[in-house]
C-alpha positions in Angstrom: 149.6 104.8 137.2 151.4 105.8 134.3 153.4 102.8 133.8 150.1 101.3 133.8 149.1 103.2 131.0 151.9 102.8 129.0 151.3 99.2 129.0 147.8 99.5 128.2 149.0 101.4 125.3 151.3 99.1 124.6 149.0 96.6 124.4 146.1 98.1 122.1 149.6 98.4 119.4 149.9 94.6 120.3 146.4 94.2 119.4 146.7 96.0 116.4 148.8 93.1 115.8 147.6 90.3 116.7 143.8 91.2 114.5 146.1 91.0 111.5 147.8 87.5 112.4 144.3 86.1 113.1 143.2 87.4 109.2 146.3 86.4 107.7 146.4 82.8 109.0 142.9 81.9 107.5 143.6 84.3 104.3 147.5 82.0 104.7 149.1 85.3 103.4 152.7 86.8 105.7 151.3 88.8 108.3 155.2 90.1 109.0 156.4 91.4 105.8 153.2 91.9 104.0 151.6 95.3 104.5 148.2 96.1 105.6 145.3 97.2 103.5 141.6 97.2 103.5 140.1 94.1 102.9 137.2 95.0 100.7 139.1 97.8 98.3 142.7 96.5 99.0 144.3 99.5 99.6 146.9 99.8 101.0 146.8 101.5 104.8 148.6 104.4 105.7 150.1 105.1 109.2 147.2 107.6 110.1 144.8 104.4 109.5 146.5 101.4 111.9 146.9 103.8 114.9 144.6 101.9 117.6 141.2 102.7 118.6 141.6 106.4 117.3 141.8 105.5 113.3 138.7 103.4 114.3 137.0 106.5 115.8 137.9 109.3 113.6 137.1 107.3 110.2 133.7 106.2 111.9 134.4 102.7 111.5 134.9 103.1 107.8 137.7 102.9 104.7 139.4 106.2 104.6 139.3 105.0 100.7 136.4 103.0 99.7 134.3 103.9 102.9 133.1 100.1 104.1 132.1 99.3 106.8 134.9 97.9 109.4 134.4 95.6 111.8 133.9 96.1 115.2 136.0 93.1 115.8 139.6 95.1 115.3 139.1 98.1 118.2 137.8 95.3 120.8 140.4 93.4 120.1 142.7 95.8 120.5 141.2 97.6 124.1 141.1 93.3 124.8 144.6 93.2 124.5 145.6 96.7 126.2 143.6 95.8 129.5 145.0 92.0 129.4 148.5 93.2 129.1 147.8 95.8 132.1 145.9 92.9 134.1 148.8 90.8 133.8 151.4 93.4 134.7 149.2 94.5 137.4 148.5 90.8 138.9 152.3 90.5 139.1 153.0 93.5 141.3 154.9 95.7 139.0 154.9 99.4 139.6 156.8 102.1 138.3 159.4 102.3 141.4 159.8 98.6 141.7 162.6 97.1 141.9 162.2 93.6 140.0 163.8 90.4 139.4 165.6 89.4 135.7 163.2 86.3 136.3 160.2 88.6 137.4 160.7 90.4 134.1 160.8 87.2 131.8 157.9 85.9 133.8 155.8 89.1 132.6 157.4 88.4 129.2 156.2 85.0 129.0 152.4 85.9 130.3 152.1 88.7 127.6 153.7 85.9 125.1 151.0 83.3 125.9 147.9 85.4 126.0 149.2 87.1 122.8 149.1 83.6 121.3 145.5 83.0 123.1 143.9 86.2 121.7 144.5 85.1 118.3 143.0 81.8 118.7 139.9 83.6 120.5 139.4 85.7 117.6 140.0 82.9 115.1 138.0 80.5 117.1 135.0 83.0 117.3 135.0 83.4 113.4 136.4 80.3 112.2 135.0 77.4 114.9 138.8 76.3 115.1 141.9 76.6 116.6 144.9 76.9 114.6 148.0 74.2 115.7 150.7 76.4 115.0 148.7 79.2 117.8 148.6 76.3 120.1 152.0 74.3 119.2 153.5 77.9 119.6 152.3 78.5 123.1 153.0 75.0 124.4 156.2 75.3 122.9 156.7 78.2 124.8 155.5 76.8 127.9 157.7 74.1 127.9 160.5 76.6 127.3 159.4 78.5 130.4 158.8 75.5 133.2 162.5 74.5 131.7 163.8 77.9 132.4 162.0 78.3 135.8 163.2 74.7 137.0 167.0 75.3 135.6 166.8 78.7 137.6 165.2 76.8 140.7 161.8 78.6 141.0 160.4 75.5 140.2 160.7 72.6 142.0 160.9 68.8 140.0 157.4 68.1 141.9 156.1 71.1 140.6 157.2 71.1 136.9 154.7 67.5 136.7 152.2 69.2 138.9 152.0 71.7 135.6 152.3 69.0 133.0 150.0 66.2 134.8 147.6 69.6 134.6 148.1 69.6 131.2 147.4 65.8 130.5 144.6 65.4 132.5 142.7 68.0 131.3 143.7 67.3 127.9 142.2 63.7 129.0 139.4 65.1 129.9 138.2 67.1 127.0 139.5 64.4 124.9 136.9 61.8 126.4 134.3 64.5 125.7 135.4 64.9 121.8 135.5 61.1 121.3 132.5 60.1 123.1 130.9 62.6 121.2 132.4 62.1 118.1 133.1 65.7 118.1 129.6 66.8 118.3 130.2 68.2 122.1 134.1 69.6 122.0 136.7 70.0 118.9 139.9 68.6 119.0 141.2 71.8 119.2 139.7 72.1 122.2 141.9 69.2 123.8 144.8 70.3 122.6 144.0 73.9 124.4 142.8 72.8 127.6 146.7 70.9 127.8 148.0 74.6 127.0 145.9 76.1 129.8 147.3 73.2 132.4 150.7 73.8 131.7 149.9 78.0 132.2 148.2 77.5 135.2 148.7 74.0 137.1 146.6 72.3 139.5 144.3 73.6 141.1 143.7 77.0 139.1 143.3 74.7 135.9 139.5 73.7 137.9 139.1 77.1 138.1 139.4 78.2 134.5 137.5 75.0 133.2 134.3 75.8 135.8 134.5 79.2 135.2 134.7 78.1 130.9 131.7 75.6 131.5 129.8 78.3 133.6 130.4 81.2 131.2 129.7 78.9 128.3 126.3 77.8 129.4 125.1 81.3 130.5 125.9 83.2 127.5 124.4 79.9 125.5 121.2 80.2 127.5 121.2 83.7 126.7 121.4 82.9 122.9 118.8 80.8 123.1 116.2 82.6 124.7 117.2 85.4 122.5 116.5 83.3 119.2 120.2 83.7 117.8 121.2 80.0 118.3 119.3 76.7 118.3 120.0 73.8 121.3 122.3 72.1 118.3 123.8 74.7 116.8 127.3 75.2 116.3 129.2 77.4 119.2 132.6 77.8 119.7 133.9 77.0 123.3 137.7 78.5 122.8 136.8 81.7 123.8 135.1 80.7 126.8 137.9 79.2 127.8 140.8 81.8 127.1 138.4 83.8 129.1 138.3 81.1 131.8 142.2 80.9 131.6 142.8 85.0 132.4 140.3 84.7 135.2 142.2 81.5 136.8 145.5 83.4 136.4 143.9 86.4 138.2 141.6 85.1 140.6 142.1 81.2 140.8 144.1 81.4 143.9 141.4 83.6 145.7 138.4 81.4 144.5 140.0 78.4 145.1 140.6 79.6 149.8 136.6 81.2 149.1 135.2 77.3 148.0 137.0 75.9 151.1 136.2 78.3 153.6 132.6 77.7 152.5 133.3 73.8 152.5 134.5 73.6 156.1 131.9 75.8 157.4 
């Protein structure tokens, strides 16, 4: 359990992080060197104002200086990232007294890597309606990297390392047919070039999962909107999110979902 935490803490200071890459992208300022401030006064933050969640809490959601308003957006996404980073640890079966694999370890590595890279664009999706190329290029990039790695080290198998990329294609294919068809109006092309990320993450068949799970989500929460008088049938939505979502559930549960379907097909 304490491990556990640790890595939950861990990953709100992560979060921290990852809320100023998604502003600094769109603002295109350095969100390494560059140091943080308040975007309405531009102060310049101390220590006692970037500590996680409890800054947040203890300034009431306000500027310690000029005392505006600030956005919800920064302590979700960091509790977002702490309870991803502890899902992920946890999904792999690390505990405190384990005694794990170098490959193991990088595998973890990777995960928190790729859903690092798939918070931002979540965030910058959900404000923004796109996807930045260099979030994506990074993590497919990095994918690449990995299904190298776990082939040279022979986790992987040669029919397994196209099972990952044809993933990636095909869904890629898939949403791309819906963008051009559409001429945009149904999917961004950010969207295609995501969906190939989320192949080569998860492979065949969790890759169904996540996209039915995307669609499902997507349509629900739409509905809801709706009904609610907050969007119109053509207005705008962003589908990223739903499918980052969709891509964290896969990784978790698209094994399990995937023997319930066919346990109720041959029934």
């Amino acid at each position: 359990m304490i491990d556990i935490i640790f890595v939950f803490i861990l990953g709100l200071f992560i979060g921290s992080f990852l809320n100023c890459v998604a502003c600094r992208i769109f603002l295109e300022e350095d969100f390494v060197l560059k140091n943080s401030y308040c975007p309405n006064c531009k102060h310049k933050l101390s220590a006692l104002d970037l500590v996680p969640v409890f800054s947040f809490l203890s300034l009431r959601g306000k500027c310690r200086y000029c005392k505006d308003k600030i956005s919800w957006q920064y302590p979700m996404v960091e509790l977002g990232t702490g309870i991803v980073f502890a899902l992920i640890y946890y999904y792999l079966g690390f505990s405190l007294l384990g005694n794990f694999s170098g490959y193991q370890i990088w595998n973890l590595f990777y995960l928190w890597i790729v859903f690092s890279l798939l918070i931002i664009a979540f965030v910058y999706d959900a404000r923004h309606y796109l996807i930045p190329d260099r979030i994506t290029f990074s993590g497919i990039i990095v994918s690449f990297l990995w299904i190298g790695f776990s082939f040279y080290s022979k986790i992987l198998t040669a029919g397994e390392v196209l099972g990952f990329v044809y993933s990636g294609v095909f869904a890629a294919l898939f949403f791309f047919c819906l963008w051009f068809f559409s001429r945009g109006k149904a999917m961004g092309f950010g969207d295609v070039k995501l969906v190939f990320l989320m192949g080569l993450v998860l492979g065949f068949p969790n890759i169904i999962v996540a996209l039915f799970f995307a669609f499902m989500t997507g349509a629900v929460v739409g509905i809801i909107l709706i009904i609610r008088g907050a969007k119109k049938m053509k207005s705008q939505v962003p589908f990223g999110p739903y499918l980052i979502v969709g891509t964290l559930f896969a990784l978790l549960y698209g094994p399990q979902v995937i023997n319930w379907y066919w346990s109720l097909s041959l029934r």
